[in-house]
C-alpha positions in Angstrom: 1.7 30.3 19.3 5.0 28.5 19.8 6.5 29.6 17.1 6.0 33.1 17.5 7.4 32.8 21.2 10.6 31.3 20.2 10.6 34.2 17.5 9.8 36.6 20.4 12.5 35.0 22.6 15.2 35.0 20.2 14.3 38.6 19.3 14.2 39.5 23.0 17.7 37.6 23.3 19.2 40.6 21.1 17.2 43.2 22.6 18.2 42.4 26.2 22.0 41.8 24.7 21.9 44.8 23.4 20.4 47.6 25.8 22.8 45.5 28.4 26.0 46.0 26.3 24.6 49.6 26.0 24.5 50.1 29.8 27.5 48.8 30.6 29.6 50.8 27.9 27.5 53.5 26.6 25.8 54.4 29.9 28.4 53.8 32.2 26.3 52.0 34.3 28.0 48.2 34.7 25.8 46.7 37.3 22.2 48.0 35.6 24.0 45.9 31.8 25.1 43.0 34.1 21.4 42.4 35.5 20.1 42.7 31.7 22.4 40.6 30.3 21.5 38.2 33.5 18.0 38.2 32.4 18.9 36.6 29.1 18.2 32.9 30.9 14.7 34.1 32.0 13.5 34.1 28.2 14.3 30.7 27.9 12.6 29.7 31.1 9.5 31.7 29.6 9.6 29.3 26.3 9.9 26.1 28.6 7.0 27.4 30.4 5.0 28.6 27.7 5.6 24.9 26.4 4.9 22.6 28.9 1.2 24.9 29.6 0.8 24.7 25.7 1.3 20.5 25.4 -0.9 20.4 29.3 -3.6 22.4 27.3 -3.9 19.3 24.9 -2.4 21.2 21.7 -0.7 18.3 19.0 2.7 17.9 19.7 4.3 19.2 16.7 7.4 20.7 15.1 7.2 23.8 17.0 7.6 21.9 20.2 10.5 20.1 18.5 12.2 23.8 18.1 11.7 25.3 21.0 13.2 22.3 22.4 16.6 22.7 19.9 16.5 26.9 20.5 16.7 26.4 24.4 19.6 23.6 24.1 21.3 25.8 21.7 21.2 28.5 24.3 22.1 26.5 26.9 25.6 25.1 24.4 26.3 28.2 22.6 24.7 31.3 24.5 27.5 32.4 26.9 30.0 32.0 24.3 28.0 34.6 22.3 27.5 37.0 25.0 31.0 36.9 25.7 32.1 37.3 22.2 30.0 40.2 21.9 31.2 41.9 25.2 34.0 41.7 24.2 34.0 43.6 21.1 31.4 45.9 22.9 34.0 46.8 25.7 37.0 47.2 22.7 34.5 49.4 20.5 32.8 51.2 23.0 35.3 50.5 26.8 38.5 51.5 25.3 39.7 47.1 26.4 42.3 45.9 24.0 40.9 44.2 20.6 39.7 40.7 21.7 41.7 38.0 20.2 39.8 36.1 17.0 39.7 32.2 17.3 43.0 30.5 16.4 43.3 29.7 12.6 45.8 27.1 12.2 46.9 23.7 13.6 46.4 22.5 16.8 45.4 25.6 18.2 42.3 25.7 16.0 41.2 22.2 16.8 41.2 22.2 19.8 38.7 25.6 19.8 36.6 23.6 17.1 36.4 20.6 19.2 35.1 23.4 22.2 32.7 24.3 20.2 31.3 20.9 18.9 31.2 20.7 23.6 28.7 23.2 23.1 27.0 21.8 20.7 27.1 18.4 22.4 25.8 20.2 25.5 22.8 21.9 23.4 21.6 18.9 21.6 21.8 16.6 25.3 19.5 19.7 27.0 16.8 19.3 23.8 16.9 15.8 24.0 16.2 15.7 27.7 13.0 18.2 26.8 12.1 16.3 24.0 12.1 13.2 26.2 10.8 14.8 29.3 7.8 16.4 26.8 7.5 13.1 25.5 6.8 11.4 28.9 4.8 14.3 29.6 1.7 13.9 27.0 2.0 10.3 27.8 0.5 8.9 24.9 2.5 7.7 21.9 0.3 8.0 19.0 0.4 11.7 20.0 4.3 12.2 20.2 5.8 10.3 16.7 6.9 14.2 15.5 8.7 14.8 18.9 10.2 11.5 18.7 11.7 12.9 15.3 12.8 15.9 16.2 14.4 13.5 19.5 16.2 10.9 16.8 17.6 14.1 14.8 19.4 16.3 17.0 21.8 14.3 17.5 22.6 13.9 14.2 23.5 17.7 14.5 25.8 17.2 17.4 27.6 13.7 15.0 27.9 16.2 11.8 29.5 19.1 13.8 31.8 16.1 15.7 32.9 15.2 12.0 33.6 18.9 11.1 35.7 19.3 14.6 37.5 15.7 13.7 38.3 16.8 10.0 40.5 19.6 11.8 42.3 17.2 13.9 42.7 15.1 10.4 43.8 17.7 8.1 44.6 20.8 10.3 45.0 24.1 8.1 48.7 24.7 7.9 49.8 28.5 8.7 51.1 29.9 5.3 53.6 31.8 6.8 55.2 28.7 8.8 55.5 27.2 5.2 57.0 29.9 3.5 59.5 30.2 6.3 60.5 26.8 6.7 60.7 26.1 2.6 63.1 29.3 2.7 65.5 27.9 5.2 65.4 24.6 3.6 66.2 26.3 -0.2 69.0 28.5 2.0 70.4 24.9 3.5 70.5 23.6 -0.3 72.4 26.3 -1.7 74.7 26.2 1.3 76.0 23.1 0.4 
């Protein structure tokens, strides 16, 4: 049952993105899209719900309960950036607003927005943790919980993978071709000079 509400959910998070992107720049009705795309947070309340009732009802803790836990702290971390990045390319496509401006790609410009986004993940991964602890506490008995104690142990191993990936462009940063190109040039024009 859980598994086909966090399917339902996630497939109810792109319908309600959706007909709201469609009412406020299709329909030309901004406030009727707004209170859609407002009701996107109710679907997760529905899966914390749905939950809790499922575990009270004395069903096996089990992976399911585990991803419902990670799908509403990934909401919570990455959600509103992906509503905003899609109304944003809604309103260019569709509002006639200038092209939104991609992430940057080079330097310390682009890790610093990887290192916001590994944020968001850190955010994500402490909400499912909280759940998975609060679920955990919640059924009470431990012989009952070792799979939700897993899933608790391993999401933070997301949030230290995605760290490393967000440190590696701190390390290394990508180096803008074109910066390159230009400086070698001036340096070969300096050598000639002389």
């Amino acid at each position: 049952m859980i598994v086909a509400l966090i399917a339902a959910c996630e497939i109810g998070f792109w319908v309600l993105l959706a007909a709201g992107l469609a009412f406020r720049y299709l329909l030309r009705m901004p406030r009727t899209g707004l209170a859609l795309l407002l009701c996107e947070p109710l679907l997760e309340v529905v899966l914390l719900v749905a939950t809790a009732v499922d575990l009270r009802n004395g069903a096996e803790p089990g992976r399911a309960h585990g991803l419902a836990a990670l799908y509403i702290g990934y909401t919570v971390g990455h959600g509103h950036r992906t509503v905003k990045w899609l109304d944003g390319h809604a309103a260019h496509r569709f509002g006639g607003a200038p092209k939104p401006a991609g992430p940057p790609r080079y330097g310390t410009a682009r890790a610093r927005y990887e290192t916001k986004l590994w944020l968001g993940t850190v955010a994500g991964v402490a909400v499912a943790v909280a759940l998975l602890q609060l679920a955990i506490w919640y059924v009470g008995d431990a012989s009952r919980t070792g799979t939700l104690e897993d899933w608790r142990l391993a999401a933070p191993r997301i949030a230290g993978i995605h760290g490393l990936v967000a440190l590696a462009y701190w390390i290394w940063p990508k180096k803008d071709p074109a910066g390159k190109s230009r400086a070698g040039t001036d340096v070969d024009k300096e050598r000639v000079g002389r």
